[in-house]
Backbone bond lengths (Angstrom), bond angles and torsions (degrees), N, CA, C in turn:
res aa  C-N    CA-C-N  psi(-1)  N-CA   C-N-CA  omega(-1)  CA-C   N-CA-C  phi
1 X - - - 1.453 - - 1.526 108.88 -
2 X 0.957 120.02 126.91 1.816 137.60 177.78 1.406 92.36 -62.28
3 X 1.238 102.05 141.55 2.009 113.56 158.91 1.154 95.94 -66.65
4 X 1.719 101.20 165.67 1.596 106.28 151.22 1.411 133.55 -83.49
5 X 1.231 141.23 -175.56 1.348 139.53 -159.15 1.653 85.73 -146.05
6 X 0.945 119.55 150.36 1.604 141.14 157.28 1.398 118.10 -139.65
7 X 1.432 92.18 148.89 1.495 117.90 -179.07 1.186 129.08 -117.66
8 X 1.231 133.56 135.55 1.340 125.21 179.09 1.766 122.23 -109.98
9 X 1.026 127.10 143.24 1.409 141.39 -143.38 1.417 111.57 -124.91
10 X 1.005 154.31 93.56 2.060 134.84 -162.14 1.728 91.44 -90.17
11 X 1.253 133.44 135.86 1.662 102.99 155.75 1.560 93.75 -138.13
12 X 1.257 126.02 52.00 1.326 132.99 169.87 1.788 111.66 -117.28
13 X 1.103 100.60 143.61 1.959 94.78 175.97 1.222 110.73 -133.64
14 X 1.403 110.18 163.31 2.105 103.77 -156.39 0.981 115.00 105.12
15 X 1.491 113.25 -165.82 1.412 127.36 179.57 1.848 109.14 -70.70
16 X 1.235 111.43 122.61 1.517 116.65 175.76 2.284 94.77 -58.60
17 X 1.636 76.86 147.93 1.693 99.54 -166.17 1.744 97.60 -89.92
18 X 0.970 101.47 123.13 1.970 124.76 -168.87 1.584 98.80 -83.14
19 X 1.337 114.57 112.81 1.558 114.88 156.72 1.347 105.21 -69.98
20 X 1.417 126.30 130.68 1.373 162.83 174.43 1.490 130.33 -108.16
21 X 1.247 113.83 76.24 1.278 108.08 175.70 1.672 115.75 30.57
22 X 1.160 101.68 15.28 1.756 101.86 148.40 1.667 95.34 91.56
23 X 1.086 125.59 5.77 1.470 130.69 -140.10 2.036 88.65 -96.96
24 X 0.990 110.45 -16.07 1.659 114.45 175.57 1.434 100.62 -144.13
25 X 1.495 128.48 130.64 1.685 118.64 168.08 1.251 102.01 -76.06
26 X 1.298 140.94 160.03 1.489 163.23 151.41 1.413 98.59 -85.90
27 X 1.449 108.50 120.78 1.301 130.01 150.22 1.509 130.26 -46.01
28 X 1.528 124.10 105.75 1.423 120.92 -167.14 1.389 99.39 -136.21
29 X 1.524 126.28 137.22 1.448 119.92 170.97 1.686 103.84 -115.93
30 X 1.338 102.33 155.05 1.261 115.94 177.22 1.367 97.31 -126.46
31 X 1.766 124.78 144.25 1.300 144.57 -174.49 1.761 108.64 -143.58
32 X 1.364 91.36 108.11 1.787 101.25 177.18 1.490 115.57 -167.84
33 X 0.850 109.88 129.00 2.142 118.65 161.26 1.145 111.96 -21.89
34 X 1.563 114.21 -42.99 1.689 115.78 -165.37 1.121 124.82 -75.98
35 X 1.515 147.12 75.26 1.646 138.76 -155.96 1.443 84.74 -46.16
36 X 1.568 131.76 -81.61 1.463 143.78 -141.59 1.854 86.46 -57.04
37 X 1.086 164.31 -37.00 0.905 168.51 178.14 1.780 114.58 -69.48
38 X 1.088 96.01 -45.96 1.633 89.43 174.98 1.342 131.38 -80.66
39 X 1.654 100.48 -27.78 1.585 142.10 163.10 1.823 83.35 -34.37
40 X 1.613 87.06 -90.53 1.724 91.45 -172.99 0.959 146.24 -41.04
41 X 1.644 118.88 -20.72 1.622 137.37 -178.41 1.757 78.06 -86.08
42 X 0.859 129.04 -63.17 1.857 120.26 -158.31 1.622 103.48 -49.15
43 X 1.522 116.63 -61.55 0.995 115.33 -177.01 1.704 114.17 -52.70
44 X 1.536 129.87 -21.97 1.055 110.36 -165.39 1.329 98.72 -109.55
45 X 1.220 120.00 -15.09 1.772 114.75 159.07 2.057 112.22 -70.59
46 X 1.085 95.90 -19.93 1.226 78.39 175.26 1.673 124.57 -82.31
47 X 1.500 118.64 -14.35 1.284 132.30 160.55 1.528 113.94 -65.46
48 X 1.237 117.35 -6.69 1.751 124.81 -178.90 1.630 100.85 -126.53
49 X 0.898 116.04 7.55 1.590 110.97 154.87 1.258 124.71 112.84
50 X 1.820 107.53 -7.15 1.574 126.84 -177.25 1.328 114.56 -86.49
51 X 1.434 120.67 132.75 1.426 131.56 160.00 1.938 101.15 -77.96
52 X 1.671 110.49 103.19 0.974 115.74 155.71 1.549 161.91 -80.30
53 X 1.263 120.80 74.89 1.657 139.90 -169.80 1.536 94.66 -45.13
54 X 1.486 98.76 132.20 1.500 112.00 174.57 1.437 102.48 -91.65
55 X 1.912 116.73 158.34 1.786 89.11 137.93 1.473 68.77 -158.00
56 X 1.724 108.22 170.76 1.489 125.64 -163.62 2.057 101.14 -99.70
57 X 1.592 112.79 -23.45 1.224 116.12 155.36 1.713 130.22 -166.46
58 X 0.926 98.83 -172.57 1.481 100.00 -175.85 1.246 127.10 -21.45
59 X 1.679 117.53 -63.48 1.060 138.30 -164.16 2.145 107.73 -56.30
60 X 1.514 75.63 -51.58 1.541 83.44 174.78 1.497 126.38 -83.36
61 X 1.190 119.96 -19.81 1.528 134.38 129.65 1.797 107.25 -13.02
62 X 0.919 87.98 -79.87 1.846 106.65 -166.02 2.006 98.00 -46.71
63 X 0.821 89.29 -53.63 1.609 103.90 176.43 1.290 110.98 -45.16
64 X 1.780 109.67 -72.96 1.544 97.62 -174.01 1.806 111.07 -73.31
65 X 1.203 108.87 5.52 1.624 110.92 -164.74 2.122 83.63 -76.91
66 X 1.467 103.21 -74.12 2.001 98.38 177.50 1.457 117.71 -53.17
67 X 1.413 121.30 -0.09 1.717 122.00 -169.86 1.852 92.33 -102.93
68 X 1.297 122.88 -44.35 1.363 116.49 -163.67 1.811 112.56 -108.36
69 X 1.385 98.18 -36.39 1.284 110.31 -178.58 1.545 116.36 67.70
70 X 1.471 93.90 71.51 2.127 90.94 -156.78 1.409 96.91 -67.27
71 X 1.425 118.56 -170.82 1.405 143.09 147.88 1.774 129.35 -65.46
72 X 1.452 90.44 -21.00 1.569 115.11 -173.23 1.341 129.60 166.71
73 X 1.439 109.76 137.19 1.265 120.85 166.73 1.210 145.16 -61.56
74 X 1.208 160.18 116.02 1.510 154.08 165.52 1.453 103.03 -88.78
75 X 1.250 135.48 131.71 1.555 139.26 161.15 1.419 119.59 -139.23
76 X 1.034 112.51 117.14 1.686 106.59 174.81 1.098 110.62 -57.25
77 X 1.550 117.92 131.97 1.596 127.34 149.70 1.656 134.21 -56.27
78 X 1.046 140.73 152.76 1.166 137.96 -175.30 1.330 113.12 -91.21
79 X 1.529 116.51 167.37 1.738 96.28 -166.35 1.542 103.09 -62.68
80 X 1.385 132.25 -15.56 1.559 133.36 -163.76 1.896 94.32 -58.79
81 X 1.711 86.81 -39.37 1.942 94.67 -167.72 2.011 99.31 101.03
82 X 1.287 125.51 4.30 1.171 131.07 -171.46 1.760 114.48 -75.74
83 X 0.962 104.48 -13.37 1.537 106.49 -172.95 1.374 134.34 95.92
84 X 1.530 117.58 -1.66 1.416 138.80 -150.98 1.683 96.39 -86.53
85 X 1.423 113.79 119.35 0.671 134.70 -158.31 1.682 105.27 -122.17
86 X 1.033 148.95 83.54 1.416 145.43 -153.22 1.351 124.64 -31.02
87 X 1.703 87.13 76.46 1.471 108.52 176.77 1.446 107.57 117.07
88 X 1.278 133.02 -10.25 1.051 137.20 -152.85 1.834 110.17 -137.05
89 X 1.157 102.37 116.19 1.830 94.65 -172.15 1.231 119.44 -159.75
């Protein structure tokens, strides 16, 4: 079985958003196939200060991306490494 690959995405503009002694979470989404994988990126952004939005793919990606307006993306890559995101690339 191949590891996974992740990607990172910016879709915020301006001043980058400052983790603060935890005192506000920062909005972060993660987008991947893997529940046990996304599980884990949430839990470990949430020890660094991020409120982590799941979604299982793209489509719904796109959704919480205009609903929350994170700080950043996480998306798994495909084995190519292309970025394809189900439906989204």
């Amino acid at each position: 079985m191949r590891s996974a690959q992740w990607g990172i995405l910016r879709v915020t503009s301006g001043e980058p958003r400052r983790v603060n002694s935890m005192s506000k979470w920062i909005p972060a989404l993660v987008i991947g196939d893997d529940e046990i994988g996304r599980e884990a990126l949430k839990r470990r952004l949430r020890l660094h200060g991020f409120e982590a939005h799941l979604a299982e793919d793209g489509p719904t990606g796109l959704e919480i991306v205009n609903e929350i307006g994170p700080a950043f993306v996480l998306h798994r890559l495909d084995d190519a490494g292309n970025g394809w995101i189900g439906g989204v690339g």
